[in-house]
PyMOL CGO cylinders between C-alpha atoms (Angstrom):
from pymol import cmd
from pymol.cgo import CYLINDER

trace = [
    CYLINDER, 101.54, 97.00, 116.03, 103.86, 99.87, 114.53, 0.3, 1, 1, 1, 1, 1, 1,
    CYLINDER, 103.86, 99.87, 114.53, 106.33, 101.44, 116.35, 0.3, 1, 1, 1, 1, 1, 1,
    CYLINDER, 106.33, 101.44, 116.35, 108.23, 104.60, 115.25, 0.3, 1, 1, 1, 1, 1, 1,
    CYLINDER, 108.23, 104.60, 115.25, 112.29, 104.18, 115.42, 0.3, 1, 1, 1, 1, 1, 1,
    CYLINDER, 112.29, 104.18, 115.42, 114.95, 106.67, 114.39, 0.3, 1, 1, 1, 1, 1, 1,
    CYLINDER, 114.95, 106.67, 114.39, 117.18, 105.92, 111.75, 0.3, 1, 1, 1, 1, 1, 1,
    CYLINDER, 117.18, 105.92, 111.75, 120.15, 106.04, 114.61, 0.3, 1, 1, 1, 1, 1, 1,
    CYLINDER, 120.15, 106.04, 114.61, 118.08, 103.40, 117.02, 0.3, 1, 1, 1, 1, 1, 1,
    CYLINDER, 118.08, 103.40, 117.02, 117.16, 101.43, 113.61, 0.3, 1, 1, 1, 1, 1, 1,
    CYLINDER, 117.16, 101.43, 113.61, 120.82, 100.69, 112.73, 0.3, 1, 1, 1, 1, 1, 1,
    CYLINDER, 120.82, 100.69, 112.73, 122.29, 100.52, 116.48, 0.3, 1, 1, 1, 1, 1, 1,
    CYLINDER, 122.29, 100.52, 116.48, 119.01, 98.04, 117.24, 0.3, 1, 1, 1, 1, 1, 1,
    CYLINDER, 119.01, 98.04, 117.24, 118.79, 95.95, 114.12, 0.3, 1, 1, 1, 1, 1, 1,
    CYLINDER, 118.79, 95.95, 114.12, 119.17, 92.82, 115.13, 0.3, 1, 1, 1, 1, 1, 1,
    CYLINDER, 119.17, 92.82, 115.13, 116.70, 93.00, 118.28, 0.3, 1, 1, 1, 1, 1, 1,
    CYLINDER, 116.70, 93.00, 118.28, 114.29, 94.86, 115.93, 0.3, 1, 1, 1, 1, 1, 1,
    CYLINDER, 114.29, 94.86, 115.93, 114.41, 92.37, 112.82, 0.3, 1, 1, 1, 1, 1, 1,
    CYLINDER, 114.41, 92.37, 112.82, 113.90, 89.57, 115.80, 0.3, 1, 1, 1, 1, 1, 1,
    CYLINDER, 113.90, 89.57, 115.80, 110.95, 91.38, 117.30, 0.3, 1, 1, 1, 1, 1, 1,
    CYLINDER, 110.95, 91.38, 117.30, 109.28, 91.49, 113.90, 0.3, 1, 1, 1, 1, 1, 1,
    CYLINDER, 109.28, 91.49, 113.90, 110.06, 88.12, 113.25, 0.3, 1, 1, 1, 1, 1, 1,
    CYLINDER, 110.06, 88.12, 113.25, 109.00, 86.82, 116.23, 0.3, 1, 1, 1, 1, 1, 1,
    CYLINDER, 109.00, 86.82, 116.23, 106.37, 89.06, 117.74, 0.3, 1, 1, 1, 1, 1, 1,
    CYLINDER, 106.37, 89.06, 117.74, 105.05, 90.70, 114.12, 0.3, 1, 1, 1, 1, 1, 1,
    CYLINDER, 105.05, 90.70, 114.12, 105.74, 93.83, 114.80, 0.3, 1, 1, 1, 1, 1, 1,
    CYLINDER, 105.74, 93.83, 114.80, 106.87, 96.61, 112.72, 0.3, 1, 1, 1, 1, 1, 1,
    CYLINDER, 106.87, 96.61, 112.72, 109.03, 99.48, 112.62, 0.3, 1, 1, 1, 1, 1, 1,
    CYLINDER, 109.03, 99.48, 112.62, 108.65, 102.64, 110.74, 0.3, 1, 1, 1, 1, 1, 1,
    CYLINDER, 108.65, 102.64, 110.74, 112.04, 104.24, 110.36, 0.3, 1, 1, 1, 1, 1, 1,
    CYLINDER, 112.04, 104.24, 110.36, 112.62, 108.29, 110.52, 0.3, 1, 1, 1, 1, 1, 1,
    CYLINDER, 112.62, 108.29, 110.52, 115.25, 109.82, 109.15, 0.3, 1, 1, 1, 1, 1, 1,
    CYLINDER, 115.25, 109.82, 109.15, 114.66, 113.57, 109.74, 0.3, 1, 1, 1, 1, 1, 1,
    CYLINDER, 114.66, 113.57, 109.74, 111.55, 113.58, 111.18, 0.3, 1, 1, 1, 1, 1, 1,
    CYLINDER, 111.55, 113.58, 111.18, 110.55, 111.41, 108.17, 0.3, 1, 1, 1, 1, 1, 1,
    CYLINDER, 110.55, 111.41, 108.17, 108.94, 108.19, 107.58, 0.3, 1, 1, 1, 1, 1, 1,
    CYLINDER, 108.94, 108.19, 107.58, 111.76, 106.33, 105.22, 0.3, 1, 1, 1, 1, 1, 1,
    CYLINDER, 111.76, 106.33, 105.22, 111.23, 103.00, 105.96, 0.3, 1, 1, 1, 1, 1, 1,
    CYLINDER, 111.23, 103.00, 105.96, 108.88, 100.30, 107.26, 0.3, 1, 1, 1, 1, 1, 1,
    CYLINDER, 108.88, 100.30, 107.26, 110.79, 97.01, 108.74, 0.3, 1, 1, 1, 1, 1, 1,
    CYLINDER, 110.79, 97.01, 108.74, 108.45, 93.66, 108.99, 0.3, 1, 1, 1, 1, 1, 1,
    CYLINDER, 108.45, 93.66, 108.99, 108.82, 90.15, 108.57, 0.3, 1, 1, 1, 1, 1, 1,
    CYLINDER, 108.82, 90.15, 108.57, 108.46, 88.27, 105.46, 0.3, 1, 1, 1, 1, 1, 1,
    CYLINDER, 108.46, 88.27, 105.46, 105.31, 86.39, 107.03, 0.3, 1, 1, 1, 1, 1, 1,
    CYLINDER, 105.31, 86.39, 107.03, 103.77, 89.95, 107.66, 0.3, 1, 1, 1, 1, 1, 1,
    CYLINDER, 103.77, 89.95, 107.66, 104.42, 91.25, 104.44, 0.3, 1, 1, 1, 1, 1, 1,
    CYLINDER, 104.42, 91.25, 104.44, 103.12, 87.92, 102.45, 0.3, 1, 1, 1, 1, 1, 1,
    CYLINDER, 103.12, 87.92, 102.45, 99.82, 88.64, 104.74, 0.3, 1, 1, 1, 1, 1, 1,
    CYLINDER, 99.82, 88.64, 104.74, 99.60, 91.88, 103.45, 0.3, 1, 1, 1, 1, 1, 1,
    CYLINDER, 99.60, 91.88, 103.45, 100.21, 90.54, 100.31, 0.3, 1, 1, 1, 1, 1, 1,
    CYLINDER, 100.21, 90.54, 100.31, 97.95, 87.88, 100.47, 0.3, 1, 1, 1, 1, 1, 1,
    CYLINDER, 97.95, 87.88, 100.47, 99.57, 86.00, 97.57, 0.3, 1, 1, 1, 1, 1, 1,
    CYLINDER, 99.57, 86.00, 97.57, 103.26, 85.06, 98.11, 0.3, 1, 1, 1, 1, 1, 1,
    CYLINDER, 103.26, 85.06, 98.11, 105.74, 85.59, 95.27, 0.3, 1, 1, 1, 1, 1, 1,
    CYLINDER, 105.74, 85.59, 95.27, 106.64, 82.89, 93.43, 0.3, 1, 1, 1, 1, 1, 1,
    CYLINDER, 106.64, 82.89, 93.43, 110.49, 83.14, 94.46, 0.3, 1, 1, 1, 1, 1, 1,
    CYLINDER, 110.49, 83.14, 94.46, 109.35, 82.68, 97.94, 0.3, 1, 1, 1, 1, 1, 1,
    CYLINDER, 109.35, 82.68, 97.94, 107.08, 79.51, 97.67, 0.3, 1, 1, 1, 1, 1, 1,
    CYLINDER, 107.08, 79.51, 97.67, 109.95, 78.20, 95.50, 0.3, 1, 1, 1, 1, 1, 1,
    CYLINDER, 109.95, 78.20, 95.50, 112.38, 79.23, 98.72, 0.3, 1, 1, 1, 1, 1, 1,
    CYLINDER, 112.38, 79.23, 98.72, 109.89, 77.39, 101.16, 0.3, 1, 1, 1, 1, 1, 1,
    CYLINDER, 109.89, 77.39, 101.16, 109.26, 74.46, 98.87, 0.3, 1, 1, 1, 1, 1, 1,
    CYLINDER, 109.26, 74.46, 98.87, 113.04, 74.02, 98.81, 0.3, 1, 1, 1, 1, 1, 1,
    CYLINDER, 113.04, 74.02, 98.81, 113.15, 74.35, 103.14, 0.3, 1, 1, 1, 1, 1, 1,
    CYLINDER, 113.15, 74.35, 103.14, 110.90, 72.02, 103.69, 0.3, 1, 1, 1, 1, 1, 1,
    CYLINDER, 110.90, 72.02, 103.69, 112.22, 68.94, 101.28, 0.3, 1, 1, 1, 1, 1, 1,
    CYLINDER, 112.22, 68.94, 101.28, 115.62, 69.88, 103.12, 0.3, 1, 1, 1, 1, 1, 1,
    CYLINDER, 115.62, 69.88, 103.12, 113.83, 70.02, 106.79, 0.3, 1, 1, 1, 1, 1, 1,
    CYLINDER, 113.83, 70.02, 106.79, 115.26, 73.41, 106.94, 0.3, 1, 1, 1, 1, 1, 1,
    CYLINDER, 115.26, 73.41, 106.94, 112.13, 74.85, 107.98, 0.3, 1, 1, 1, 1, 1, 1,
    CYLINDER, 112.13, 74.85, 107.98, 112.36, 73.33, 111.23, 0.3, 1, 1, 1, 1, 1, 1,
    CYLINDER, 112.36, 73.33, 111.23, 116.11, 74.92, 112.08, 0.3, 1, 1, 1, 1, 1, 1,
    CYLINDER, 116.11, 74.92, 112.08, 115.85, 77.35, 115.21, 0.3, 1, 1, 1, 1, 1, 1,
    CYLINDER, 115.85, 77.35, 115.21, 117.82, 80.90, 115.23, 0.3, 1, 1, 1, 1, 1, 1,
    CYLINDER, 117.82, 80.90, 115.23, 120.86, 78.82, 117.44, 0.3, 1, 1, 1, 1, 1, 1,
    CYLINDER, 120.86, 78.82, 117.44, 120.85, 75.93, 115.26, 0.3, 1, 1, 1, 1, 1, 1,
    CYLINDER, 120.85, 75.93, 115.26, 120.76, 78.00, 112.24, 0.3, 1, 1, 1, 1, 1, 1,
    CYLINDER, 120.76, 78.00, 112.24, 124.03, 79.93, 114.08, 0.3, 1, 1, 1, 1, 1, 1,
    CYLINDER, 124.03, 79.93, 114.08, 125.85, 76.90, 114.61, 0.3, 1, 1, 1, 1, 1, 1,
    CYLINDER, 125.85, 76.90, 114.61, 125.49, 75.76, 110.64, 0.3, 1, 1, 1, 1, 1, 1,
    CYLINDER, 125.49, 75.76, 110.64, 126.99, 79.11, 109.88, 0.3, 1, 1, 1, 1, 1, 1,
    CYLINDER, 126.99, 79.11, 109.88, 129.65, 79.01, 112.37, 0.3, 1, 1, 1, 1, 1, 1,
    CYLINDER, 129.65, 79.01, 112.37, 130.38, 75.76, 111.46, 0.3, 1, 1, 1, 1, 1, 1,
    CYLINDER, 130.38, 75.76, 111.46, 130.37, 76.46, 107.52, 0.3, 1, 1, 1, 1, 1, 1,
    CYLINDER, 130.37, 76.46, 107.52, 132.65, 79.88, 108.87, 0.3, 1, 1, 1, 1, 1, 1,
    CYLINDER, 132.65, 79.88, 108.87, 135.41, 77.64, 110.22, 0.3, 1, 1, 1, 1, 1, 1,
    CYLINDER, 135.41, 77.64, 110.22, 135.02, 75.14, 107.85, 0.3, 1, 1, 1, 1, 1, 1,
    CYLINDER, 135.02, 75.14, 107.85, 136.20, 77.68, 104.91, 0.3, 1, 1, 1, 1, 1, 1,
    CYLINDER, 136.20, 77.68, 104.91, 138.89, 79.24, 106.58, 0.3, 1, 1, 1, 1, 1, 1,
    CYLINDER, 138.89, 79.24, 106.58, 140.59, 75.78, 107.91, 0.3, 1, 1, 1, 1, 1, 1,
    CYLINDER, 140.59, 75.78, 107.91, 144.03, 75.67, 105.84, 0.3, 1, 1, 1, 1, 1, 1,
    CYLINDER, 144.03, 75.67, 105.84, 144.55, 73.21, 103.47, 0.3, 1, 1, 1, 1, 1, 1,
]
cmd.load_cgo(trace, "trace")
């Protein structure tokens, strides 16, 4: 499904909108000015549109799943980079 967003809702929602087409598939056309500018979807969306992934993609997923990173969850994938955060700003 396609929803239409303003520009202004686009950038003060964009986290609850790039989860919402991540998790539920749906996309967002962005208006600026009345005007279609933009269409926000997920990567699985767009590959379906696709139908052939690019090869910088399969290459990204090949490389997730020999490092189980494909299984990592939104919070666990927040804790590695809070972790990784406070790891590189510890002094030495």
């Amino acid at each position: 499904m396609t929803r239409t967003v303003t520009a202004v809702v686009a950038r003060t929602q964009f986290g609850q909108i790039v989860n919402r087409a991540v998790e539920r598939q749906e996309r967002f056309l962005v208006e600026r000015n009345g005007k279609p500018s933009v269409l926000i979807l997920s990567v699985d969306d767009f590959v379906k549109m696709t139908e052939t992934p690019p090869d910088w993609l399969k290459k990204s997923w090949e490389s997730a799943g020999r490092h189980g990173l494909d299984k990592l969850t939104p919070p666990k994938i927040n804790a590695e980079v809070t972790a990784a955060r406070h790891a590189r700003h510890k002094p030495v």
